[in-house]
C-alpha positions in Angstrom: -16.8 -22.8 16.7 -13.5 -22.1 15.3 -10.9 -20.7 17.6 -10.1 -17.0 16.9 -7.2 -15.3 17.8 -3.9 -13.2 16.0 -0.7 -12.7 17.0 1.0 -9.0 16.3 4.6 -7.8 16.6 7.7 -6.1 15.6 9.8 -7.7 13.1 13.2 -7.4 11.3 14.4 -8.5 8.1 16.4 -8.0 5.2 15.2 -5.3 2.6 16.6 -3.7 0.0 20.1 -4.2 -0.9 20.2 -6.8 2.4 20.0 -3.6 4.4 17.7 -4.7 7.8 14.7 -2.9 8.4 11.8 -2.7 10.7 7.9 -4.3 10.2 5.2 -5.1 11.7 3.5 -8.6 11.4 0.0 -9.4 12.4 -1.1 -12.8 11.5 -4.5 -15.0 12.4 -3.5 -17.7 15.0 -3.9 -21.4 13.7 -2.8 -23.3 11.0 -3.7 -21.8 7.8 -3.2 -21.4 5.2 -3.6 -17.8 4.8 -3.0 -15.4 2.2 -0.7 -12.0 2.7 -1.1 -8.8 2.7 1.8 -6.3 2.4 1.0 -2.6 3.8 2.8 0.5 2.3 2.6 3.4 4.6 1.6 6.4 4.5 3.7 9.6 4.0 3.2 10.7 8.0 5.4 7.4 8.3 5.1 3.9 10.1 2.4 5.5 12.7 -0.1 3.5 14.9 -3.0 4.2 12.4 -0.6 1.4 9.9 -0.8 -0.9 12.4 -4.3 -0.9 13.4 -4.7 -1.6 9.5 -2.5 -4.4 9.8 -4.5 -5.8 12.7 -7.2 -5.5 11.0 -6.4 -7.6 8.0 -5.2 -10.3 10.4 -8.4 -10.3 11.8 -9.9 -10.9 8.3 -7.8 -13.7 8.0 -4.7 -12.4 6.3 -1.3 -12.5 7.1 -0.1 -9.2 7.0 3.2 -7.4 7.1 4.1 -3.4 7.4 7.5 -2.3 6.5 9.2 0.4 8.1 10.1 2.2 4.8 11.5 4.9 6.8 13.6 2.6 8.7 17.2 4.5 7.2 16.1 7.2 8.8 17.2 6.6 12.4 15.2 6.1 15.9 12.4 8.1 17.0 8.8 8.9 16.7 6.8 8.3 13.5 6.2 11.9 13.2 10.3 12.7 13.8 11.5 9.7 11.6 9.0 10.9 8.8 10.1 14.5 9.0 14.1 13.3 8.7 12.5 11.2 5.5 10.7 13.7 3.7 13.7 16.4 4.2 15.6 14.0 2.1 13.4 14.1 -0.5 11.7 10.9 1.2 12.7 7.6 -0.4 13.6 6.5 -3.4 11.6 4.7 -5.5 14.2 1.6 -6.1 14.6 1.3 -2.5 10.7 1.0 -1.7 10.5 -1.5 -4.5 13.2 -3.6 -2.9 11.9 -3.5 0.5 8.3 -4.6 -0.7 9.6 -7.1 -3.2 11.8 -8.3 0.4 8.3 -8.2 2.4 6.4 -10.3 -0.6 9.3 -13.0 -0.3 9.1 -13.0 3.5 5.1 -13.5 3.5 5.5 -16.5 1.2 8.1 -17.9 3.5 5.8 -18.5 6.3 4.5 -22.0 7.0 0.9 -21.1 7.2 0.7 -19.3 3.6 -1.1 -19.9 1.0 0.6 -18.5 -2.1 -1.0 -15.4 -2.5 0.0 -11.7 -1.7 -1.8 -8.6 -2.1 -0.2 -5.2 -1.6 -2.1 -2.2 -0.4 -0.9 1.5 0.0 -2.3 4.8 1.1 -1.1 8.2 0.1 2.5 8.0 -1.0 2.0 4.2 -0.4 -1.1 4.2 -2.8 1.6 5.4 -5.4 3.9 2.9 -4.4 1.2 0.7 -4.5 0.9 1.8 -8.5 4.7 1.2 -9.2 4.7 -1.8 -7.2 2.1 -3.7 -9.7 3.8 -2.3 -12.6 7.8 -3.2 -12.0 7.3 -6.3 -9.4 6.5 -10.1 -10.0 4.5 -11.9 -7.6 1.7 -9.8 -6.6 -1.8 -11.1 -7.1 -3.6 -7.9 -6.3 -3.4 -4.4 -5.7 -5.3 -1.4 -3.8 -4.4 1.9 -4.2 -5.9 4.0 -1.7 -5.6 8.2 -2.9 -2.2 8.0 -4.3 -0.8 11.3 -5.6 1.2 11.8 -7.7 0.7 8.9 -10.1 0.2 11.3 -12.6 2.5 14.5 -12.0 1.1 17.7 -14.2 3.6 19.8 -12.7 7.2 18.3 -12.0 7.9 21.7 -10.9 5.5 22.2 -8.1 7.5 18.7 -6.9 11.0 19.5 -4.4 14.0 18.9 -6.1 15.0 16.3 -3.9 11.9 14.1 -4.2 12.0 14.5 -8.3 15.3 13.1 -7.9 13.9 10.0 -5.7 11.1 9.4 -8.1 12.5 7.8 -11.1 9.4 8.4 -13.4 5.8 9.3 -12.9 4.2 5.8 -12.2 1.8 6.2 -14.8 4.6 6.3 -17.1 4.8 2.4 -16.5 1.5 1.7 -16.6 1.9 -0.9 -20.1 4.2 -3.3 -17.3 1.3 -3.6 -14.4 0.9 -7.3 -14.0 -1.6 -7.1 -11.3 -5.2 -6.7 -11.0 -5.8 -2.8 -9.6 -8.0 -1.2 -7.2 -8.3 2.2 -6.8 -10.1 4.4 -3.6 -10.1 8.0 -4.2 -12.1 10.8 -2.0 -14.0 13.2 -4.7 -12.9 16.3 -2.5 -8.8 15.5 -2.5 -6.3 17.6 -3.7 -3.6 14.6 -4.6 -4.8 12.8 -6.7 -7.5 14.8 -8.2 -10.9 13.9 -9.8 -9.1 14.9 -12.8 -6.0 13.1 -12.4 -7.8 9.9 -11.0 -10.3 10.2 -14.8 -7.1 10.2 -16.5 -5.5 7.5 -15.3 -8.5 5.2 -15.4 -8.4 6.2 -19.6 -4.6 4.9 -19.6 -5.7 2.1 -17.6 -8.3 1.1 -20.1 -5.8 2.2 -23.7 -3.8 -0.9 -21.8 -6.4 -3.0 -21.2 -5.7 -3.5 -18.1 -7.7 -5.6 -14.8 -8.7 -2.5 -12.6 -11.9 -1.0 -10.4 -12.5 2.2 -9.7 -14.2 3.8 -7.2 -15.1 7.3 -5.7 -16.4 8.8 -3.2 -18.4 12.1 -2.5 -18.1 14.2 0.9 -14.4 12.2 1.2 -10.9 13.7 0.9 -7.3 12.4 1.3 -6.9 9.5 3.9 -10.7 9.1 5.0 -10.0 5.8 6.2 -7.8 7.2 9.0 -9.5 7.3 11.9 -6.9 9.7 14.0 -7.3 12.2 11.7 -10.0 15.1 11.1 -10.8 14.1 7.6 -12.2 10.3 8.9 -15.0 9.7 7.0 -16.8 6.6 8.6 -19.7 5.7 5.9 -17.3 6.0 2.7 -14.7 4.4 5.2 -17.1 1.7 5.6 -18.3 0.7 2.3 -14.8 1.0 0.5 -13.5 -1.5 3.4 -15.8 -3.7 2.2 -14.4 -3.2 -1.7 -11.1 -4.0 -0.7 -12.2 -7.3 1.2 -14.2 -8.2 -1.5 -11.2 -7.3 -4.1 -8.8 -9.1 -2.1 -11.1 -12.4 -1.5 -11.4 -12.6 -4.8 -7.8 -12.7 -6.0 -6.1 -13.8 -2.8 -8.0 -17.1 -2.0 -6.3 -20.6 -2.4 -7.9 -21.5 -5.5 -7.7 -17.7 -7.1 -6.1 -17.1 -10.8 
């Protein structure tokens, strides 16, 4: 039997514009090669809940990094540093595309990888997740998990100071997405809605591109998050198992 084991920890590095943020990396013990995982938080910020995803993709056998996208914000808790973020209007979209272009260069660095990195977001992240395979080279794969605000019906109803940290509505971009996508939405959420997650599957398809869909009844924003009241452990469960599946697909040594 194989030895078993990971290795988790806070980490800095250079993100966008060379500015140094925060991550966390949780990576399988041994030799490799392994492919990467990059994890985009959440909106409630760089909380426990992102790293207990992070350990658990280690444990899958992926190298897997979290950046602190709220890192400019200052010291704190998750739930302080994310306030300080969102009254700003959170953070702008250029600057999350640098710092997860910086965390894709930094997984390929390590001696134990093997050439392929996935990126996964939830919430805002699942949005960033959207951009992220639309304007960046070198991802192989893609989850978006509930991300609002991919399609925005209402700029309006959006704070002036997040419009201005959004540069366009991601599926605006949607004719660039170079990686294959998949997409987890609840059937009960509010952001996206069953509506807005229909249409962007049709723009998906006008541009032929790679994608998956799937839905799930009795399941609302974030039911993969176990700390929080709308957990919902049998739809937690099975989508888990579509995102390994996705990922073992397109992440594996001899994937295309």
């Amino acid at each position: 039997m194989s030895y078993e084991g990971l290795l988790a920890e806070r980490i800095g590095y250079s993100g966008h514009g060379g500015t140094a943020i925060e991550a966390y990396y949780a990576r399988p013990l041994g030799a490799g090669p392994f492919p990467g995982v990059v994890v985009i938080h959440h909106m409630p910020g760089w909380d426990e809940w992102t790293r207990e995803v992070a350990h658990k993709f280690a444990l899958h056998g992926y190298a897997t990094v979290a950046p602190h996208l709220y890192s400019r914000s200052g010291p704190g808790s998750p739930d302080d540093v994310a306030a300080r973020a969102r009254a700003a209007g959170g953070v702008p979209d250029d600057q999350v595309m640098g710092d997860v272009a910086a965390s894709i260069a930094f997984i390929r660095e390590q001696p134990a990888a093997n050439g392929k990195v996935g990126v996964i977001g939830f919430c805002s992240g699942g949005r960033h997740t959207y951009l992220a395979a639309c304007a960046l080279d070198g991802i192989d794969a893609a989850v978006d998990c509930w991300g609002g605000a991919v399609i925005v019906d209402d700029p309006n109803a959006i704070p002036e100071a997040m419009r201005k940290n959004w540069a366009t509505p991601p599926i605006e971009r949607t004719a660039s997405m170079k990686a294959p996508l998949l997409g987890i939405f609840g059937n009960d959420d509010r952001s996206p809605t069953p509506d807005q997650v229909n249409r962007t599957e049709e723009v998906l398809k006008q541009h032929g591109k790679n994608y998956e869909f799937h839905r799930y009844d009795g399941a609302g924003h974030g039911f993969f998050a176990t700390d929080r009241p709308g957990y919902r452990p049998e739809q937690a469960v099975d989508a888990w198992g579509k995102v390994f599946d996705f990922f073992g697909r397109y992440l594996s040594a001899g994937a295309r």
